[in-house]
N, C-alpha and C positions, 0 to 999 in steps of 0.2 A: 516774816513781818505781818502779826497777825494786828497788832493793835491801834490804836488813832486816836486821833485829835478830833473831838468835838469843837465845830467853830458853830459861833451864831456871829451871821455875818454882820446882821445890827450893832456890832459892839466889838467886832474880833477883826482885826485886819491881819491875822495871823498866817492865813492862806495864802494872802494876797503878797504879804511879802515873803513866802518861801520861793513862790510862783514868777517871782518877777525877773528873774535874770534865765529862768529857765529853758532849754531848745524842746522838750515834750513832755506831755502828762498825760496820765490813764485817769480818763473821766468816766463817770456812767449818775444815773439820776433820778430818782424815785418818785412817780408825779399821782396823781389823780385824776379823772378824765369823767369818771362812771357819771356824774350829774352836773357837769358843766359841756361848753362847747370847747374852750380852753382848757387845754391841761393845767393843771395849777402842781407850778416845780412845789417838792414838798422836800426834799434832800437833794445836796448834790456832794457827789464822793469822787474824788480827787487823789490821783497818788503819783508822788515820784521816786528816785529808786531809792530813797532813805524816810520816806512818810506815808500815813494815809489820814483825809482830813476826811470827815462826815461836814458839811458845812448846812447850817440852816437857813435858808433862805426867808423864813415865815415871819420873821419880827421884824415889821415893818413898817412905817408911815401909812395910816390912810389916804392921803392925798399922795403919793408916788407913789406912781402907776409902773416907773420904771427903776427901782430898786440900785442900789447898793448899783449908780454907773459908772461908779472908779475902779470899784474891782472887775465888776463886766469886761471895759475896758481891757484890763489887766490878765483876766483868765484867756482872753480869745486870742493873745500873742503866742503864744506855744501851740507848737504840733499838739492833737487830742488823737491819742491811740482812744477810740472806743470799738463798742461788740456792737454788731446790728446798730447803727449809729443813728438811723433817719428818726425815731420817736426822741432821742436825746436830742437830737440837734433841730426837732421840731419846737420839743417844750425850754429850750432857751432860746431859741429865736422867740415864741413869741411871748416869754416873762421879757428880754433885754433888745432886741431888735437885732440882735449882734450876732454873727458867726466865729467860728476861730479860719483863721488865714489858711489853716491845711487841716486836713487827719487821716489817719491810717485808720482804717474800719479791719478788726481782725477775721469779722467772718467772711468778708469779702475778700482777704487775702489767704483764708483758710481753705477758702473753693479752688484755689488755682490750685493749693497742693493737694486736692483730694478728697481733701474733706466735704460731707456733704453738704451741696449751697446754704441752706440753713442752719450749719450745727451751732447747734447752743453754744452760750459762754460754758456753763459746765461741762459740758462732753467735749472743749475743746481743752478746759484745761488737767480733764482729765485725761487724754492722750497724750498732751502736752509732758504734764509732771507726774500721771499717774496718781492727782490728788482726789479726792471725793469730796464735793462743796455739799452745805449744808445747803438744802433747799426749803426748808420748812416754813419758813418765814415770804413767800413766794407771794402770799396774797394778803400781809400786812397791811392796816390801817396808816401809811405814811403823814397822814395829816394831824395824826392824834400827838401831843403834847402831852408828858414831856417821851421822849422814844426810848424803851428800854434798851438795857446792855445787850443783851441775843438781836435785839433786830439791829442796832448798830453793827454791831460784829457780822452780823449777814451781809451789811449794805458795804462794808467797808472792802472784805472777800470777792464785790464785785469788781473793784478795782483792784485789789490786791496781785492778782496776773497779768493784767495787760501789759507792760511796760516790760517783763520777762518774754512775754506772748510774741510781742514786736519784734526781739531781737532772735529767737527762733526763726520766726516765719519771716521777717529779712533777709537775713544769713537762706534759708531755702527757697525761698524766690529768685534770688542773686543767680545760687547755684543755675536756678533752671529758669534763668533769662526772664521772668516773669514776674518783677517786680515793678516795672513799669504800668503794666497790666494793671497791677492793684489797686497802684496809685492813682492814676485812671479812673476808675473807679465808684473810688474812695472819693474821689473829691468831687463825683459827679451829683455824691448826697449834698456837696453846700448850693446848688441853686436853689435861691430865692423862690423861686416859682412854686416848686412843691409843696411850700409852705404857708403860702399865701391864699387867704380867702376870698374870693374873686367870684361874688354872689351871678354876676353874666353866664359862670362858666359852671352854675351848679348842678342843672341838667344833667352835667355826663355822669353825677356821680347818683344821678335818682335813678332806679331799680325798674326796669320796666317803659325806660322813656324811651328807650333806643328804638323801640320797635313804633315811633309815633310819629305822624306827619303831617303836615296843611297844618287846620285848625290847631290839630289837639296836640301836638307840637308844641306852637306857638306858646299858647295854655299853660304845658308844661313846662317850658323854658319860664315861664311869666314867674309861677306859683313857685317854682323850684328855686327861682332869686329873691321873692319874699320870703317866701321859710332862710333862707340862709340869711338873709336880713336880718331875720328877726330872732334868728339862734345866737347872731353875731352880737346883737343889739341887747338882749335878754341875759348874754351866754347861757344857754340853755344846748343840749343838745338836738340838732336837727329831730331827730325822730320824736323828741318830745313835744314840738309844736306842731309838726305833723308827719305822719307814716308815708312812706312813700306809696304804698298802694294808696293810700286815700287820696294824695293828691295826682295818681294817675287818671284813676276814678274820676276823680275831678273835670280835668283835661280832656278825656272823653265824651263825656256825657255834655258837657258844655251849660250846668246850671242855668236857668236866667234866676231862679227866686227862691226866697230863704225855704219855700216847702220842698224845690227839687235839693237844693243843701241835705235837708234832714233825710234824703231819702238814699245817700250816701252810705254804705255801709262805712261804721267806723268813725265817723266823724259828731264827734260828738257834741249835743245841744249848748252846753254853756259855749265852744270855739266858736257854734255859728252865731252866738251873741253878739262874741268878742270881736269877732272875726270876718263874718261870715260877709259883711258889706262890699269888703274891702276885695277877698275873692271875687263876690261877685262881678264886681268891678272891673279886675285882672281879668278875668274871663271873655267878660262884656267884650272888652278892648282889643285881644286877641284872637281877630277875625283871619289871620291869617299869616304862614311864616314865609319871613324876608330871609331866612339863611340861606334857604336851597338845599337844607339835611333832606336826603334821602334814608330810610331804612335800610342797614346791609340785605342784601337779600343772600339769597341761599348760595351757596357756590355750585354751579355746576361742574358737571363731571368733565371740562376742562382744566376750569378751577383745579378741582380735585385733585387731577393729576399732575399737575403743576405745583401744587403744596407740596406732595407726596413726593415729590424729585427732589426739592428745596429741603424737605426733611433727612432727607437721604441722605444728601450732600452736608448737610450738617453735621447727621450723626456720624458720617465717615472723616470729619473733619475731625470734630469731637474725639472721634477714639482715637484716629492718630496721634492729637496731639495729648490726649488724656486728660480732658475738657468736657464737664457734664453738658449734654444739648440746653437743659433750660437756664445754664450760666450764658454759654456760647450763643443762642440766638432762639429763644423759647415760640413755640408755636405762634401766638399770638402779633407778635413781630414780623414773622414769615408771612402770614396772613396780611399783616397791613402792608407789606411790603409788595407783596403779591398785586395788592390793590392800588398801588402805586406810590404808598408812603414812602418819601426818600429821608423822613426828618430821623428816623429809626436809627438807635446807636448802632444796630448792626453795622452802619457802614460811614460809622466814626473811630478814627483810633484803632485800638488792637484788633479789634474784631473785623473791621475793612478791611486793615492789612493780611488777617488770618482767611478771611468767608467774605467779606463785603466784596472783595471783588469780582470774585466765581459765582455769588448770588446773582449781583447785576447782569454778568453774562449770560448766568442761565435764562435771567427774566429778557432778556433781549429778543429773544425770540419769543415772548409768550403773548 
């Protein structure tokens, strides 16, 4: 089933009613991101086990913001087999506000049998059927109008296996009790929260702020909710309003006046036109942080060997059951864990019942 139906969904309810009585469908989605904050859906490809639709999403009202919300509606009632799921189910949440009720994410149920946590949709459906996808078309123009024959045929190929992919790796999960696990998972990409931009909470994602405290902290937290303000507000990409080293810069040095601004490496003359007031302002104001963020500091060589027990025991977990360590409970998790994180999936679900329990022991005495 190499071929498909072109929909544009401004004029084609075509999709919409194959789709409608359906229990699942292999979706995947071809977006733009490079000069926006928002990804902007530019295709979305859809398959069930007798179709595949290319659907265009781009003919559309200027004044709807929220597009074509009958078929929204309509697409999110069915299971979504997709590959690596979290940027697909980013850039439809935020074109339609909407999730689907469930999904099977295949590369996440491709890691319990073996396969490596990451493997591509190609290399899985090449082990799968032994087929060879074209990948040529990898860094396509999705936005350009109207889309040639070859890159349809690329896009359509992305969906063209899942919906085979699923009843494979079903049927081998079953076998080896481990299909719960996936599902698990899998459904842990539909919270909201991952997705949501949440300018309070922009900090953790600026480059260099971890290590900052008191004052410049504060500063940082301040500057790092404007820029995402104003990425949100502009859509513009964060780094395009401003770098994150500049605005660590920033937050250090503690500006009062547009001449300590200019002396800012990076920060260039027209921003401090535009801009620069408004910093300085955030600055001014940011005398001091009300969080209680401390810096991590180092681990000491108690620490140390307390990670290095917890790794152990993972990795012996791991091989037993035939579970790569950074599926089963990746450094970084042991670490917060270690430091007393209890919100950590380690010790939710499979992985509690598999490790979360023997981790908490271990850490009982630590």
């Amino acid at each position: 089933m190499s071929d498909y139906h072109f929909v544009d969904l401004a004029v084609d309810d075509s999709l919409a009613s194959a789709i409608s009585n359906l229990e699942r469908i292999g979706v995947d989605t071809e977006f733009m991101r490079e000069r926006t904050y928002f990804a902007e859906l530019c295709l979305l490809q859809v398959s069930t086990h007798d179709e595949i639709f290319c659907a265009d999403p781009l003919n559309r009202g200027p004044d709807n913001d929220k597009p074509f919300g009958e078929f929204w509606n309509t697409i999110v009632k069915p299971e979504w087999v997709v590959h690596s799921a979290r940027q697909d189910i980013e850039v439809i949440y935020q074109t339609a506000g909407l999730m689907p009720r469930a999904i099977f994410d295949t590369q996440v149920a491709a890691a319990f049998l073996g396969f490596q946590p990451q493997v591509g949709y190609a290399g899985l459906v090449k082990e799968l059927f032994d087929v060879e996808l074209d990948k040529s078309h990898t860094r396509a123009d999705w936005s350009k109008r109207p889309l040639s024959d070859a890159v349809l045929k690329y896009a359509a190929e992305d969906v063209q296996y899942l919906l085979p992919a699923y009843e494979i790796l079903v049927d081998r999960l079953e076998d080896s009790g481990r299909l719960d696990w996936a599902i698990q998972d899998s459904q842990d990409l539909l919270d909201p929260a991952l997705y949501e931009a949440d300018p309070s909470l922009a900090i953790n994602r600026m480059k260099g702020a971890r290590n900052l405290d008191g004052r410049a902290r504060a500063a940082a937290a301040a500057l790092a909710a404007w820029r995402e303000e104003e990425a949100l507000r502009t859509n513009r990409p964060r780094q395009w309003i401003m770098r994150d080293q500049v605005l660590v810069d920033i937050a250090v040095t503690c500006p009062g006046s547009p001449a300590d601004l200019a002396r800012i490496d990076g920060l260039a003359e027209k921003t401090i036109r535009r801009t620069g007031n408004e910093i300085l302002r955030l600055v001014a104001e940011s005398t001091h942080d009300e969080s209680g963020y401390r810096p991590p500091a180092r681990p000491d060589e108690r620490q140390k060997k307390m990670l290095r027990e917890m790794q152990r025991l993972v990795a012996s977990i791991g091989e037993k059951h035939h579970i790569a360590v950074e599926l089963l409970a990746p450094k970084r998790e042991l670490s917060a864990a270690m430091l007393g994180n209890r919100d950590s999936r380690v010790f939710r679900g499979w992985r509690h019942e598999l490790i979360g329990g023997e981790l908490l022991a271990l850490l009982e005495n630590f």
